[in-house]
Structures are given as structure tokens and as C-alpha cells.
N, C-alpha and C positions, 0 to 999 in steps of 0.2 A: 876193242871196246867202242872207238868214235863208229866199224861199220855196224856192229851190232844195236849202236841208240839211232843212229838216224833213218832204219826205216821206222822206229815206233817215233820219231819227230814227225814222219810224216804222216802218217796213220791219225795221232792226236789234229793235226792243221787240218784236213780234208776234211773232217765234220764240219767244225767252223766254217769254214769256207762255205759249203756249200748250203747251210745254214743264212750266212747271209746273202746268198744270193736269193731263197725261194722266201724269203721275209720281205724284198721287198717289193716283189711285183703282187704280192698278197695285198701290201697297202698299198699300194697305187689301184688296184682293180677294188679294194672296199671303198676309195677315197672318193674315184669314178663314179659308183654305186651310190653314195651318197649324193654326189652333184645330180646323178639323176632323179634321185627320190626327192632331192628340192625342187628343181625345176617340172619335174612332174605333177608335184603340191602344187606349185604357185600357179601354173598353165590351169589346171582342175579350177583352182580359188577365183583367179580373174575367169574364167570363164561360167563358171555359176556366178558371180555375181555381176554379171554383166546380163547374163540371163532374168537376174532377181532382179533390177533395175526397170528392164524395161517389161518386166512383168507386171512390177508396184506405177508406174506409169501406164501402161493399160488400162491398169482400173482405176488411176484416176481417169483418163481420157473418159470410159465407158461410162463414168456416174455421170461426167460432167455433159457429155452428151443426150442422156436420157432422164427422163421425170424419177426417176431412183431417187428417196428424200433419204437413203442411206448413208452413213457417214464411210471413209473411205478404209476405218478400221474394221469395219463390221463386213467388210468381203472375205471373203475366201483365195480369193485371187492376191487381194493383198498380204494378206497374212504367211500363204505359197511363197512370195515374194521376197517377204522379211524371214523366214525360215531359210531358203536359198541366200540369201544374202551372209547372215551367220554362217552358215558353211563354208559358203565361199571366203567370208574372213578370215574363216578359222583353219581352211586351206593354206593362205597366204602366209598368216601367221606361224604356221609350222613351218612352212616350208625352210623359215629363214633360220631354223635347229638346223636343218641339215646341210645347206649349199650354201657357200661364200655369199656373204653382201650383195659384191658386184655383179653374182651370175643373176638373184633373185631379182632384182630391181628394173633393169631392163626387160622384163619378160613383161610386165606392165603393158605392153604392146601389144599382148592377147586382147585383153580387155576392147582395147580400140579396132581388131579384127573382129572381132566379135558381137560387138556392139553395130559398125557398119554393114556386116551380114544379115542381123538380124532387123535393121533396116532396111534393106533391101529387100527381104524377104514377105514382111508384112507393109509394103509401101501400097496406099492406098490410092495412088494415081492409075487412069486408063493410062497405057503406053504401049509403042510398036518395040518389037525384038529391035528394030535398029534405032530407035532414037533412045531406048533403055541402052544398049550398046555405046552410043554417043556420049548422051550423060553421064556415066558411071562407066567409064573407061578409065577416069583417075584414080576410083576406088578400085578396081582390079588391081590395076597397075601397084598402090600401094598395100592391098595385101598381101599380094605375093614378094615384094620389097620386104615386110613386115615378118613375113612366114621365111623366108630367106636368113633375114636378120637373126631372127630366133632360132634358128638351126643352126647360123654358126655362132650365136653365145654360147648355146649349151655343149657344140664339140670343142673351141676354145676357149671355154670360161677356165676361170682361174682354180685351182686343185689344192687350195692350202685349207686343211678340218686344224682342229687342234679342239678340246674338251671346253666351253665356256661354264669353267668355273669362277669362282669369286676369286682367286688370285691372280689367273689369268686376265680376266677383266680391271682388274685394280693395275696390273701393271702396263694393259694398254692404257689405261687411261691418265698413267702419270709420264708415258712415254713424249720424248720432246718431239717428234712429229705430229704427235696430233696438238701437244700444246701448242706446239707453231701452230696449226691449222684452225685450233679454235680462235687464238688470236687473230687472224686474219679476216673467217667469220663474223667473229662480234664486231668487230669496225667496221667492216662491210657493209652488216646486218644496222648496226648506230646510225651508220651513213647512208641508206636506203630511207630510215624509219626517220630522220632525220629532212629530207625530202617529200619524203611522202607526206608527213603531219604538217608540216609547217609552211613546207614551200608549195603544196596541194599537187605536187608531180604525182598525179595519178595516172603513169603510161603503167600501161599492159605488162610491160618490162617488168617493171619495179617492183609491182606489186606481185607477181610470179617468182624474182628472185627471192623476194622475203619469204613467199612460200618453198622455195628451192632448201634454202637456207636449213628453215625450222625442221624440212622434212630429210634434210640430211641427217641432222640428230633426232629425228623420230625414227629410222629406219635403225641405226644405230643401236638405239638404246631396245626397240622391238627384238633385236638378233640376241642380244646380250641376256634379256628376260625368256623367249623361248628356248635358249640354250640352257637359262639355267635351270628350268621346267623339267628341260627336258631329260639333263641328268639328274635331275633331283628322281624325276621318274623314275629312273635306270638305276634309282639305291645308292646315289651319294648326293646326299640333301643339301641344298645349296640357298637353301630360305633363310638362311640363321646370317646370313651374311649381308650387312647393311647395304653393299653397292648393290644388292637386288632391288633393295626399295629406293634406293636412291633412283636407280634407271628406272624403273617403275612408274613415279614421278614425274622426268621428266618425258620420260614416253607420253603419258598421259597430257602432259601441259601441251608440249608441243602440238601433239596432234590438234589441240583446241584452238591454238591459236594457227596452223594453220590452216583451218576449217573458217576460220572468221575471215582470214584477208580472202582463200577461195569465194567466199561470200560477197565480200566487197568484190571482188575483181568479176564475179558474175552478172552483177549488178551496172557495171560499166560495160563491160563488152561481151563479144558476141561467145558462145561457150566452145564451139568449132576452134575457134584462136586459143583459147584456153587451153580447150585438152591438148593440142599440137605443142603449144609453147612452153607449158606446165611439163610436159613430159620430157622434153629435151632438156629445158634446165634443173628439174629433178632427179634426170635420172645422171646427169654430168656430177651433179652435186653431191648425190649418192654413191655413186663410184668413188669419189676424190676421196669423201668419210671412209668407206668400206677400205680404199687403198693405204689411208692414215692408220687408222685404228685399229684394223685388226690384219694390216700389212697381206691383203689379198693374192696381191701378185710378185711376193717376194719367192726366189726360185724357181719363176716361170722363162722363159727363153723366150728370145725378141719375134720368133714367127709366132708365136699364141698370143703373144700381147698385141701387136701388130693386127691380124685376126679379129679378135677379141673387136679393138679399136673399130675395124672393119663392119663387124656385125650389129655395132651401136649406131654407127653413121646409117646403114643401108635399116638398119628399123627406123631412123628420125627422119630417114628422106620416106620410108612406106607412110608413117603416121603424120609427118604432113601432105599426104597427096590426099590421103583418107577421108583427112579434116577440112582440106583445099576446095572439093567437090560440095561439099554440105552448104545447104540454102543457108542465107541470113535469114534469121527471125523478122519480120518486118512488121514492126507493133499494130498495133489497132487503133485507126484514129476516127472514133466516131464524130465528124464535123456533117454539116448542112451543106451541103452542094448549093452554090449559087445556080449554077445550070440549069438547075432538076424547077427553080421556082415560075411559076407563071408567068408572061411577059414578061422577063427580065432577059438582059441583053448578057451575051458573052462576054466578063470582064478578064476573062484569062487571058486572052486573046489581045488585048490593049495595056498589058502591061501592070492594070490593078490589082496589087497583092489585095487579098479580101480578108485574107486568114493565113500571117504568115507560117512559116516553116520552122520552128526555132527547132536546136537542140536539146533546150532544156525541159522539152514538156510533149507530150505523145498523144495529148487527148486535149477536145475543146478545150478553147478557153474557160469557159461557162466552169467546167468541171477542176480547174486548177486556183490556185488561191493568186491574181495577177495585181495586189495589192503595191509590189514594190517594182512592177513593171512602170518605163515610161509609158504616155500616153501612145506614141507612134507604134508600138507594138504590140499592142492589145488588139482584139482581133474584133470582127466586124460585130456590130450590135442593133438587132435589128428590133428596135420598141415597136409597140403595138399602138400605133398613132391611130384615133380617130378623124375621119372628117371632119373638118370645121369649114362652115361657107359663110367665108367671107362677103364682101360688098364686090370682089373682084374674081369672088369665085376659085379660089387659087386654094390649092388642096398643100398641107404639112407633107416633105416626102416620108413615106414610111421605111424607110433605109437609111443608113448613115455609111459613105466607104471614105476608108483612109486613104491619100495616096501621099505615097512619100519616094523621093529620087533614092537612086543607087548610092550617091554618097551619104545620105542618112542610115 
């Protein structure tokens, strides 16, 4: 009897068996399939609206440049623009249904390839093949850094899908690694905004971390809502579930308020440092959420992480070489050349400021309100004195200059 059952034991085991063997390289190659279908979105998304960008800038340039009493909606070129733009959001926006956080986030680095190409391409300077060579040898150089970077996120990014539904999402969100991780955030974030407001720390830093911050939970709460779209799509409806709207929400707040300090920090500095420094700490900040919350790179092995790690350094060294090369904007100061005036002598030359240099202001005096300015630094004031003849003959000067030493 024992030889007659143990060949039908083995007969019953060999299906199984081989059952779980051809199940799982099924989901490993649809899991694969998916990382590419995001990363192929998001690359599409940043790249049309990097195109829409400098499309809707075009046509402001062209109004502003010609007698066109049109406004900048009523173009064609513009509206091309904002049309491109939607697509490309809504490129990005999907992409994050289908590929991990941490693979979407770093791709963000198209954008800045493409953005510097399409610069270069419509640059309006005369220029020789080798001094174009000379100048924009850093912008190669970080392309290709960039295009590098992104080829190996998308061969080692991270492979963990799982279904974001409303249970799923409820139970990352009570998980005590991301609790730790928001606690640590909101103090953080306290203690940024805490400096910023009060103590007036308006470095570049600070105010880019707070945007780091806010955009780690916008990126966050973005995955969770296109996810649940997106199986709602696929016939299990997931809108009847309050953490929808709740992320929803805070998707929406966040994004506002990182949209304001981006604002404030455009306003202080130069936009080149911005996008380079905005991007490094956005997309570390985005990782860190993406690896909290929805546990990214749990059962990846140390070469892909390692890789992975690899592929973010070698994109943040491309996109600051990119941003490294780019002119500063050098404002417009419409001041009166003492030079340019008639008999008057060269004061530059002797040391007499005529029209200081301050930081606080870009344009004449004349044009600024310098009511709570001291006297010493109000800039030169040239009245309209008539002759008056005297018994000595001696003429009012028609110039007034300040001078004041180094230590004032």
C-alpha cells in the first residue's frame, strides 16, 4: 500500500510546485511593466510641460517686445502653452498610480534637461562653434550626468506595487514609522517657520527646506489619490472612503503653500539656485516620505539600493552643473550717468560715490520711496538752479555730491 500511494503523493506535489514557480516571475515582469509605464508617464509629463513653459514665456517675450496692444491670453501660442502644460500635469499625475514614489520623483530631472536644451536651442546670441563649446560645456557635461542618473533609477528603482486602496492607505498612515517621521517633520518644519518669521532667516536654505517639507506630503498624498482613481477606474470604487478626501485636502493645501514660499524664495534669489537646490532637497525629502509610508524599498537587496542611491547623487551632480552655467539675471537700473553730462568731470575716478549701490533697491532713487533713508545715502540730487548775478558775479552750483568715508 505505502508503494502504491507514494507515486500518486508525488504526482498531487509536482503541480503545486511548479505552479509556484511560473506565478512568480509573472509578477515580477508585470510589477517591472508597471515601473515602466510610470516612469515613461512622468519622463512624457516633465517633458511637455517644460516645453509649455517656455512656450507661455515666448509669448510673453513677443508681446512685450512688439506694439501688440494684445493681452497675453488672447494668443494662440499662449493658450498652446496652457493646453501642453495640463497634459503634461496630468502625465505626471498618473504616473504616480503606477510606479513607487521614490522611482517618480527623481525623474523631475527631465524637466531641467529639457528645459536647458530648449535653451540652448533658441538662444538668441551671435556665437562661434568654439566659444558656444566653451560656455555650455557645463551644460553638457550635466546632461549627460542627468540622462545617466535617470537610467539608472529606472533599472534600480524600487519594485514594491501593492493596490492603494482605502485600507491600505489607512494602515500606512497609522504605521509608527511614518508617525515617527511626521513627528520629526513638524518640529523641523515649527523650527524653520519659527526662524524664518521672526528671526527674518531668509537664507535660500530655509526657505527651500520648508518647501522640501510641504512637498514631501504633497507628493505623498498625490500617489494615494491617483491610486485610488485609479482603481476606482478598474471597478472597485474607492471615493466612499473618507481618507480619499482627506488626502485630497491636504494634497491641495500643501501644494498652496508650497507655491507661496516658492514665491517668496523667487523674489530673494536667483531662480538657477532655486531649481538646483529645490530639487535636491525635494527629491531627498520625497524619498525619505515614499520610503516611510508606503515602505518603497522593503525586499530590495543592498546592490539596488545602493544603485538606486547612486543614480540620485549622479542626477543632483547633472542638475547642478546645468543650473551652475546659467547667467544671473542682472536687474535694470535706469540711473543718469554722471559721465554722459556736459563739462562735468569724472567722479568715479576720485572715489565720489554720486549714486550708491545698495541692496535694498534696483532702480533710481527718484523711483523708490527713500523717506526712512538716512541722509548719507540718498543718492545725488541735481535741482534746477537758476542764475542769480550777484555784485560778485558768483553763480549757485547746479549739482549737489555727497561724499562720505569708508567707515560711514
Amino acid at each position: 500500500m505505502e508503494g502504491g500511494n507514494s507515486p500518486n503523493l508525488q504526482l498531487q506535489q509536482l503541480p503545486l510546485v511548479t505552479a509556484a514557480v511560473s506565478v512568480q516571475p509573472h509578477t515580477d515582469s508585470f510589477s517591472y511593466k508597471e515601473n515602466l509605464i510610470g516612469a515613461l508617464l512622468a519622463i512624457f509629463g516633465h517633458l511637455v510641460t517644460s516645453i509649455a513653459l517656455n512656450l507661455q514665456k515666448y509669448s510673453h517675450i513677443r508681446l512685450a517686445g512688439s506694439k501688440d496692444p494684445r493681452a497675453y491670453f488672447k494668443t494662440k501660442t499662449w493658450w498652446c502653452g496652457l493646453f501642453l502644460l495640463v497634459l503634461g500635469e496630468l502625465g505626471v499625475f498618473s504616473s504616480y498610480a503606477f510606479a513607487p514614489l521614490s522611482l517618480i520623483v527623481p525623474l523631475s530631472a527631465v524637466s531641467v534637461v529639457a528645459s536647458a536644451i530648449i535653451g540652448m536651442i533658441f538662444i538668441k546670441e551671435k556665437w562661434k562653434p568654439k566659444e558656444f563649446l566653451r560656455r555650455y560645456v557645463l551644460s553638457f557635461v550635466g546632461c549627460g550626468l542627468a540622462i545617466v542618473g535617470t537610467y539608472l533609477l529606472i533599472t534600480f528603482g524600487p519594485n514594491s506595487h501593492e493596490k492603494m486602496t482605502g485600507e491600505n492607505i489607512t494602515r500606512h498612515l497609522v504605521s509608527w514609522p511614518f508617525l515617527l517621521y511626521m513627528l520629526v517633520e513638524i518640529i523641523l518644519f515649527c523650527l524653520l517657520l519659527y526662524f524664518y518669521k521672526e528671526k527674518n532667516a531668509n537664507y535660500i536654505v530655509v526657505i527651500l527646506l520648508l518647501v522640501a517639507l510641504l512637498g514631501s506630503m504633497t507628493v505623498v498624498t498625490v500617489k494615494a489619490v491617483a491610486g485610488m482613481l485609479v482603481v476606482s477606474i478598474q471597478g472597485n470604487l474607492q471615493l466612499d472612503y473618507p481618507i480619499f478626501y482627506i488626502m485630497l485636502v491636504c494634497m491641495i493645501a500643501t501644494a498652496i503653500f508650497q507655491a507661496t514660499f516658492l514665491a517668496q524664495a523667487s523674489r530673494l534669489y536667483d531662480s538657477s539656485q532655486i531649481a538646483s537646490i529645490s530639487y535636491i532637497l525635494s527629491t531627498t525629502a520625497a524619498i525619505t516620505a515614499g520610503a516611510t509610508f508606503y515602505l518603497d524599498f522593503t525586499g530590495e537587496d543592498v546592490l539596488h539600493v545602493c544603485m538606486f542611491a547612486l543614480g540620485c547623487l549622479i542626477a543632483f551632480l547633472g542638475v547642478f552643473l546645468i543650473t551652475r552655467n546659467r547667467k544671473k539675471s542682472v536687474p535694470f537700473e535706469p540711473y543718469i550717468s554722471m559721465d554722459a553730462m556736459p563739462g562735468m568731470q569724472n567722479m568715479h575716478d576720485k572715489g565720489i560715490a554720486v549714486q550708491p549701490d545698495l541692496k535694498a533697491s534696483f532702480s533710481y532713487g527718484a523711483l523708490e520711496n527713500n523717506d526712512s533713508m538716512p541722509e548719507i545715502y540718498t543718492p545725488a540730487t541735481l535741482p534746477i538752479v537758476q542764475e542769480q548775478h550777484g555784485s560778485k558775479g558768483v553763480s549757485a552750483p547746479p549739482y549737489r555730491v555727497l561724499e562720505h568715508s569708508k567707515k560711514e
